[in-house]
N, C-alpha and C positions, 0 to 999 in steps of 0.2 A: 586561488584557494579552492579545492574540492570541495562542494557539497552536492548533498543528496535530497532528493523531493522525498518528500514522507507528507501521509494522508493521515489526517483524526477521524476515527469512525463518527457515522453521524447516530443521533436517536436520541432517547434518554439513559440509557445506561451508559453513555460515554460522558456526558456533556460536562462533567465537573473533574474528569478524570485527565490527566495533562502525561506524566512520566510513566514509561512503559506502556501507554495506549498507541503511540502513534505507532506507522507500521508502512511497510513498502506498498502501491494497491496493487491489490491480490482477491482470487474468490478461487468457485469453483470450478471444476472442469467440467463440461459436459461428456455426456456419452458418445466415446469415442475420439475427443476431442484433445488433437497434441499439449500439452503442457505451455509449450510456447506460446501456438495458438491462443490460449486462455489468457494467458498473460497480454497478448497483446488486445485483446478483445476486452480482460477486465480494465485496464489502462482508459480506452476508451469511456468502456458504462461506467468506472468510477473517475472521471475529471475531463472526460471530451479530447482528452486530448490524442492524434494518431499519430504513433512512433512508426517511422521506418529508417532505413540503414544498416549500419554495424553494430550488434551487441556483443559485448562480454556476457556469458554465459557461466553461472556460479553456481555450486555446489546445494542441492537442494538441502533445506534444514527443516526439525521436525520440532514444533514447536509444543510449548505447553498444553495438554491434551490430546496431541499425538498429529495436528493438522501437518502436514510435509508439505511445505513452500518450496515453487521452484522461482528462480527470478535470473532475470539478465539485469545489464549496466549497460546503460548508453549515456554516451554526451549528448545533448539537445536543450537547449535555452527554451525553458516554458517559463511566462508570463502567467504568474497566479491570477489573473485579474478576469484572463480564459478561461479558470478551471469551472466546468459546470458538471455536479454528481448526476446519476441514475437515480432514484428516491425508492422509497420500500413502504410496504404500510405493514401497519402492526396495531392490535390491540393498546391502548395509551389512555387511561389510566388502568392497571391490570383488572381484569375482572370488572369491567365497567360495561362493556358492550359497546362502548366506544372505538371506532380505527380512525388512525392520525397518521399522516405522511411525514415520513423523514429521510430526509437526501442520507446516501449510505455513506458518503463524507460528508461532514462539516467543516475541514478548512482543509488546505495545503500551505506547506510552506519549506524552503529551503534550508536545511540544515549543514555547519560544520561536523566533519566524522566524530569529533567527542562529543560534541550537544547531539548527535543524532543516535548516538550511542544510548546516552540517556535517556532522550523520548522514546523510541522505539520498545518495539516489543522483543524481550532478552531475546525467547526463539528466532531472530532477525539479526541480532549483534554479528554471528559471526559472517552473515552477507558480507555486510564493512570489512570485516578483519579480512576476508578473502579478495574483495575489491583492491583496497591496498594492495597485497599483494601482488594482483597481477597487475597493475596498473606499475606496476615497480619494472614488470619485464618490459612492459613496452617498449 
């Protein structure tokens, strides 16, 4: 059975939120910085983990607010028990003067393509739909 690794944002604005938060890891590009590149780089700072090999390469999608995700598929067997986030800080409670560290995920976990359907973030759904597909040429 295919499934897919999908990340829960970490902080406090995610922590109670479940359906439609999860999401492929993903951030930004730096300047100058291939797409790919990024991708493989935020893989790392969000879960430790370092992909190399063969990717399928999928059609970038532009998510609610306008953010354009680009992402590849690989097969590779990760052990969630490895996954270790990057952390962020941030003012916690707002306007308090307070900053409090939070891992930029809070969990991973392997999904079937219709439950991953559902958690994900819609801007994301059609990665899957595309995935499918080419995995069909194979």
């Amino acid at each position: 059975m295919l499934e897919v690794l999908l990340v829960h944002p970490g902080g406090p604005f995610w922590i109670k939120k479940d359906a439609g938060a999860w999401t492929i890891p993903k951030g930004e590009l730096n300047v100058d910085e291939e797409p790919f590149d990024a991708a493989i780089r935020e893989m790392k700072e969000e879960t430790g983990i370092i992909l190399k090999g063969n990717f399928i390469e999928l059609t970038p999608v532009k998510q609610k607010g306008g953010k354009l995700v680009y992402a590849w598929a690989k097969e590779q067997d990760v052990d969630l028990s490895d996954i270790k986030s990057n952390e962020f800080e941030m003012e916690w409670p707002p306007k308090s003067g307070k900053k409090k560290i939070f891992p930029e995920i809070d969990k991973a976990d392997w999904f079937d393509l219709k439950t991953a359907k559902e958690k994900m973030n819609a801007g994301q759904v059609p990665l899957i739909q595309e995935l499918i597909i080419k995995l069909k040429s194979y």
